[in-house]
Each structure stands twice: as structure tokens, then as C-alpha cells.
C-alpha positions as CSV (number, residue, x, y, z in Angstrom):
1,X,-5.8,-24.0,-3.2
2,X,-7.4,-24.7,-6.7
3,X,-7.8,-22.3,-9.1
4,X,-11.4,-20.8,-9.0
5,X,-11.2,-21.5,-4.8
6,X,-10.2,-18.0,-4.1
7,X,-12.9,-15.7,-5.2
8,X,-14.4,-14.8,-1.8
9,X,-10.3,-13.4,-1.3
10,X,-9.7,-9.8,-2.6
11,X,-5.7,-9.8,-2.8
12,X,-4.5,-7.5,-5.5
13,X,-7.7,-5.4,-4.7
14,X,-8.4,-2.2,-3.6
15,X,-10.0,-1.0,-0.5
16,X,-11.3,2.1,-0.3
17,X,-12.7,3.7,2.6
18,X,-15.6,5.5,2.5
19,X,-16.7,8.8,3.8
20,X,-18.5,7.3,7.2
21,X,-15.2,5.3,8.0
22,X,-15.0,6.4,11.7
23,X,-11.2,5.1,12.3
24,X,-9.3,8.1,11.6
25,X,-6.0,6.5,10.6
26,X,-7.9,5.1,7.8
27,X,-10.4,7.9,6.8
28,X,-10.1,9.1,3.0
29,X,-7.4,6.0,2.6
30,X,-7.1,3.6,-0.3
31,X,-5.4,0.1,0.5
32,X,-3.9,-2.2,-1.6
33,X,-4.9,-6.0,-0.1
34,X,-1.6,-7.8,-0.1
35,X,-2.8,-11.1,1.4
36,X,-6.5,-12.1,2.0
37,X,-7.3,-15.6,3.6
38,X,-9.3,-17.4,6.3
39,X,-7.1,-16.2,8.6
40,X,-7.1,-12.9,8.1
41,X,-6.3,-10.1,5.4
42,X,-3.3,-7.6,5.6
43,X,-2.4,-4.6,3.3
44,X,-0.6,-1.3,2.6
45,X,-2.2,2.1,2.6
46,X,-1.3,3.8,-0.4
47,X,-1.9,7.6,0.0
48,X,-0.9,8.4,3.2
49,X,2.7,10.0,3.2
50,X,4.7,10.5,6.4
51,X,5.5,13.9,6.7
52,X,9.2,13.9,8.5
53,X,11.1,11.2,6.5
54,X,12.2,10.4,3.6
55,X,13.5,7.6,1.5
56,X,17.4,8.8,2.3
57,X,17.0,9.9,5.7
58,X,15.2,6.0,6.3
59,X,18.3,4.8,4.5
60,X,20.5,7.4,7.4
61,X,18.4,5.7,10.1
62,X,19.4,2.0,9.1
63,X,22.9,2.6,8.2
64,X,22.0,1.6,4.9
65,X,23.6,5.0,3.5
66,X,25.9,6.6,5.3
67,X,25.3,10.5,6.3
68,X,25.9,13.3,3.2
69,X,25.9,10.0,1.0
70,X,22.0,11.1,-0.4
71,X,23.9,12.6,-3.6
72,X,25.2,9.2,-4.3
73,X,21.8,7.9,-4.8
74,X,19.8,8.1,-8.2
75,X,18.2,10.7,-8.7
76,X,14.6,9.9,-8.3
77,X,15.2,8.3,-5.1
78,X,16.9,10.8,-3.5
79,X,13.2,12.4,-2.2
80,X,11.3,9.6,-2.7
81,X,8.2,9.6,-0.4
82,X,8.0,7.0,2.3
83,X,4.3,6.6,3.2
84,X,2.2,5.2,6.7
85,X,1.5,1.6,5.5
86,X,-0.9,0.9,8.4
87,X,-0.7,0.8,12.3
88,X,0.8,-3.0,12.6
89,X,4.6,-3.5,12.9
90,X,5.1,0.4,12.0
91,X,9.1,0.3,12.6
92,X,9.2,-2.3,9.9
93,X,9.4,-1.2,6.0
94,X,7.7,-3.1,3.2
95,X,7.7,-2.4,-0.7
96,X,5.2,-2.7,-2.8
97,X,7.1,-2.6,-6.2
98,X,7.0,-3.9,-9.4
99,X,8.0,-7.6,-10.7
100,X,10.9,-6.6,-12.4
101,X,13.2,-7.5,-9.5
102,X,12.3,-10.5,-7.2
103,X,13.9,-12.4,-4.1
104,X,13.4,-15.6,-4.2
105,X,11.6,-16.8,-0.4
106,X,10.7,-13.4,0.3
107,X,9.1,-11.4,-2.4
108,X,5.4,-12.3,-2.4
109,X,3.8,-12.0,-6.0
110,X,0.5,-10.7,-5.8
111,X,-1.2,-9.4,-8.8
112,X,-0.9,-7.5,-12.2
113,X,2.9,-7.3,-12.2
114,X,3.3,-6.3,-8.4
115,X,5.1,-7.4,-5.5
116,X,6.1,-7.4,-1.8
117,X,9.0,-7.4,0.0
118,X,10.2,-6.9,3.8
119,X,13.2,-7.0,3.9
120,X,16.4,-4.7,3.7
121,X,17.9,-6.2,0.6
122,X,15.5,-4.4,-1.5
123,X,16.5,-1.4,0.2
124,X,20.0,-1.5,-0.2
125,X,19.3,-2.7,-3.9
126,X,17.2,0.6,-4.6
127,X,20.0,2.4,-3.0
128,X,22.7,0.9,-5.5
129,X,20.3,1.4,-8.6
130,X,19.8,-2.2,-9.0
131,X,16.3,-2.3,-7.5
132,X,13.1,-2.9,-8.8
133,X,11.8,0.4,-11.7
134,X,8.6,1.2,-9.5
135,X,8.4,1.1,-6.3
136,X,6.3,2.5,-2.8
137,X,7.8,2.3,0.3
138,X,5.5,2.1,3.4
139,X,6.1,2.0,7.1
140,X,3.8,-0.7,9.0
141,X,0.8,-2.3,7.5
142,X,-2.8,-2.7,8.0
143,X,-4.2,-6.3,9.0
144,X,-7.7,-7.6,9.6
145,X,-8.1,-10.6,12.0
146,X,-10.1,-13.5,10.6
147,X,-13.7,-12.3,9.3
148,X,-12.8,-8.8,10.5
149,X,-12.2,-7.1,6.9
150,X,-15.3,-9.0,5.8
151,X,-17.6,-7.2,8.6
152,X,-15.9,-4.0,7.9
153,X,-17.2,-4.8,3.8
154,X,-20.6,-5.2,5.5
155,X,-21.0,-2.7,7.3
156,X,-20.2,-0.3,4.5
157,X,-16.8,0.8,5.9
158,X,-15.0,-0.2,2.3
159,X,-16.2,-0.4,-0.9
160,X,-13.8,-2.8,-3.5
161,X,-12.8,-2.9,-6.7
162,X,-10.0,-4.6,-8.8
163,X,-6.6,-2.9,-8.7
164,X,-4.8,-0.7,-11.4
165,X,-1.3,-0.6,-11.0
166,X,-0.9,2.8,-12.4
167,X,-2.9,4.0,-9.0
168,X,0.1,2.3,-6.8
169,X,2.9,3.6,-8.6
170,X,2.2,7.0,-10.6
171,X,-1.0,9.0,-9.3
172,X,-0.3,12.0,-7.1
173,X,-1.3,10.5,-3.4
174,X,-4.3,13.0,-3.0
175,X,-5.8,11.7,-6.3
176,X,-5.6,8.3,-5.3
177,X,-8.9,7.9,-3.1
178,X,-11.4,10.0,-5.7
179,X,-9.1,8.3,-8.7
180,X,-10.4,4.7,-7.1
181,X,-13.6,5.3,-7.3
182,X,-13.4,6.6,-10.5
183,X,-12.1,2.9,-11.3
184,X,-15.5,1.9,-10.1
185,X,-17.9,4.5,-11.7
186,X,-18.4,6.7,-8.7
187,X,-18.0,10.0,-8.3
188,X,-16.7,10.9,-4.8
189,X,-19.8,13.8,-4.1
190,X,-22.5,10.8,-4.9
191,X,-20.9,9.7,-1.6
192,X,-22.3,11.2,1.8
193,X,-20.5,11.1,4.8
194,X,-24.0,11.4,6.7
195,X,-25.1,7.9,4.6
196,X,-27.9,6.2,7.3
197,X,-28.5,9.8,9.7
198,X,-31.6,11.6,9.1
């Protein structure tokens, strides 16, 4: 693809979802657009925490650290949040983290410094303190069919706007929706929820 070809795609964007979204495992969410092409588009949800798990107990469940080994990680991993990337594939893990630490044929670079990758390597290298300095861990992902992300735009179910990485990696999760929009010059009550009902 040349340079210049890609500006109808919005990877390294943000999706955000506005009030009217009426898919509940979206509603209030902010997505970061990982891959956007002709066929298809696919993402992480970045404010959407999973409430029974964290980063150590995922690391139990995969017998990636054994049991009463959480000590033995660094500190600020020890809690680190684990969040509901999307519904697709939602027994699989992918981190979105920054481009400090790359696999070669399986870290995708996206944009502004950040990356992705599925695989357990960068697990077990967060684990051993060798991993990448910022990092979001998500369960599943969210993916749009071809055109399907593109009718959604339409029909004013997101609103976009270029990505900050600070929003991925450092604001508090229930910031992150009115934060995007902040990005983009909105406040969050100049939105309605009742947009189109008389």
C-alpha cells in the first residue's frame, strides 16, 4: 500500500462510542483501532476493566507464575488491571504496549510508539521484568466485518479522533471516555443520549 493510500483506515485511532450506542458491551467505551482495512477493522477496548482477575492471578491461570509466586513479580504488576478487550476470541490475551520491547513476526506496530502482541512471551517477559515499560492487558477484542465499522461511523454510533498514547497507558479508566472527547473539543453533556427522539 502506498503512502497517502490509507486515509479512509483509522488504525491508531480512537473510537468512541457515543451516548445512543445501543450495544451494551460497548456503551460509554473508548477503543483503540488496531487494524483497519477492506476487510474489516479490529480493536481493543480500553476502559472496561474485568472485575475478578488480575494480571497475577491470569499469570496462576496459565502456569505462567506458579501459585504464592505474585510477590516475585515487580511491583507495579503485581495488581495490574486486566481489562475486557472486546467479545471476539475472549480466552485469548493481547497487549497493547509500548515500542520499547518488540517480537519480531508477532508484534504489530501501529502508531505513535505503540504496539500489539498475542502471544505469551510478552507475558512471561512482563513477569520476569524484561517486558515492555507500559503496557494494557485486554481479554478478547472487538472486530468489525468488512464495511461494518464504517456503517456504525454513519449511523452515529462512534465518533473518531486521532489517538494520544497518554489515554492508553496513564488515564484512570473512567476518565478515558469524557478525556477522548476532550481530545476532540467536546464536552461529554453537549452529547444527548436522546439525539434524533422528539
Amino acid at each position: 500500500m502506498q503512502e497517502g493510500d490509507n486515509n479512509q483506515y483509522m488504525e491508531g485511532q480512537y473510537l468512541i462510542a457515543m451516548p445512543s450506542m445501543d450495544d451494551g458491551r460497548f456503551a460509554h467505551s473508548v477503543v483503540y483501532v488496531c487494524a483497519h482495512s477492506e476487510e474489516g477493522a479490529m480493536g481493543i477496548i480500553l476502559n472496561q476493566p474485568v472485575d475478578n482477575i488480575n494480571f497475577s492471578e491470569l499469570l496462576k491461570q496459565l502456569n505462567i507464575l506458579p501459585e504464592g509466586d505474585e510477590y516475585e513479580l515487580p511491583p507495579d504488576l503485581r495488581n495490574m488491571k486486566v481489562y475486557q478487550g472486546g467479545p471476539v476470541d475472549t480466552g485469548r490475551g493481547f497487549v497493547l504496549h509500548s515500542d520499547d520491547f518488540f517480537l519480531e513476526g508477532f508484534s504489530l506496530p501501529i502508531e505513535n510508539g505503540i504496539c500489539l502482541t498475542a502471544t505469551l512471551e510478552i507475558l512471561r517477559a512482563l513477569a520476569e521484568g524484561r517486558g515492555p515499560s507500559r503496557a494494557l492487558l485486554a481479554l478478547g477484542y472487538a472486530g468489525w466485518a468488512p464495511g461494518q465499522l464504517e456503517s456504525e461511523i454513519q449511523a452515529n454510533g462512534w465518533l473518531t479522533c486521532a489517538a494520544d498514547p497518554s489515554l492508553v497507558f496513564e488515564v484512570q479508566d473512567h476518565d478515558k471516555w469524557g478525556r477522548a472527547l476532550q481530545i476532540m473539543g467536546i464536552e461529554p453533556g453537549m452529547l444527548s443520549s436522546d439525539a434524533g427522539h422528539a
